[in-house]
N, C-alpha and C positions, 0 to 999 in steps of 0.2 A: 846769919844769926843762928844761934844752937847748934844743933849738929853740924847743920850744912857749913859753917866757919870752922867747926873741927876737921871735917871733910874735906873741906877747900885747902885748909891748910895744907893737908896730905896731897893731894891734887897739885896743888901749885908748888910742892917740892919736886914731884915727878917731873911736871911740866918744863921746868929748869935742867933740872938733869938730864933728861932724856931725849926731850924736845928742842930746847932751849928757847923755850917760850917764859919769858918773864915776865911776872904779873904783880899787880897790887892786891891785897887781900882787906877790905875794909868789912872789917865788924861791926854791924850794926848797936850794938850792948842792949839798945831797948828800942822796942819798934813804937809804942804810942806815950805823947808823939814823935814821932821822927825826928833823929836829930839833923834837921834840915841844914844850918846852918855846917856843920861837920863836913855831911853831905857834900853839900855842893864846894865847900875847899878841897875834900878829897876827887872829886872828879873832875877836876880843872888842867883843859889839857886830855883827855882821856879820850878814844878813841874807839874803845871795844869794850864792853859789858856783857859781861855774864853774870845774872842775878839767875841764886842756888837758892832753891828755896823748897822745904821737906811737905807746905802743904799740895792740895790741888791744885792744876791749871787754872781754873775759875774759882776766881772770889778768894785768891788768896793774898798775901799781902806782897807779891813780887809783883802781883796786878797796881797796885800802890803805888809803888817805886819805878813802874815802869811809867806810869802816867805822871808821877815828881820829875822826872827825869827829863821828860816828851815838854810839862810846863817849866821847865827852873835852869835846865842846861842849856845857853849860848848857842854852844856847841852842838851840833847834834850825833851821837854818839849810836852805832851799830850795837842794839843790844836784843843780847840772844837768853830766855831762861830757860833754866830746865828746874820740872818741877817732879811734883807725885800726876801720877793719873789721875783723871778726874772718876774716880770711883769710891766705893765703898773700901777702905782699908783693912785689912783681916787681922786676926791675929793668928799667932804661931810664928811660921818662918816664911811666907806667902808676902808681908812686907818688901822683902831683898826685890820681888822684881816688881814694885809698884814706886819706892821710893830714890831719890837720888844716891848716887855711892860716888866713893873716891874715882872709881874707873869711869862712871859715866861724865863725872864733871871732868877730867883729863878727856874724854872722847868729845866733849860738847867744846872746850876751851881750845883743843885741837882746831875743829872744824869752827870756829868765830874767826878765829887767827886765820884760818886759811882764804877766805871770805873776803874779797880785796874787792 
């Protein structure tokens, strides 16, 4: 959702080109509530998850999705998040190394995949 779907996008261009790691990219559009229903059609069959998500480790809403996921998928699916740190976020330009970027979600999507 937000950035991190802008990001991802960029992420999961590289990912194919470089890597040749191909992925699905599902946009949440709005988080409450959940569109569960959507959800669970898009991850049918899915095998590796990476939920991008710009808040903190704790108490954010990839914690949500990961627990929709644990009660509602069949399947049980390796999923891996990458988040912001659990800290106070700054302003200025101090952000870049608290919050998720294109390169870190290519380095996390890398090492899920490799993960057998």
């Amino acid at each position: 959702y937000a950035n991190g779907a802008y990001l991802s996008r960029q992420a999961q261009k590289q990912l194919q080109e470089q890597h040749g790691i191909s992925s699905k990219l599902i946009d949440l559009r709005w988080l409450a509530p959940l569109p569960e229903a959507q959800l669970k059609e898009q991850l049918i069959g899915v095998e590796k998850i990476l939920i991008v998500d710009e808040c903190r480790r704790t108490g954010s809403l990839s914690e949500q999705i990961l627990s929709w996921i644990s009660e509602n998928c069949e399947l049980r699916p390796r999923v891996s998040r990458l988040t912001a740190e659990d800290c106070f976020i700054p302003i200025g330009k101090s952000w870049q190394y608290l919050l998720p970027t294109k390169d870190s979600i290519v380095d996390a999507a890398i090492k899920l995949q490799s993960q057998d």
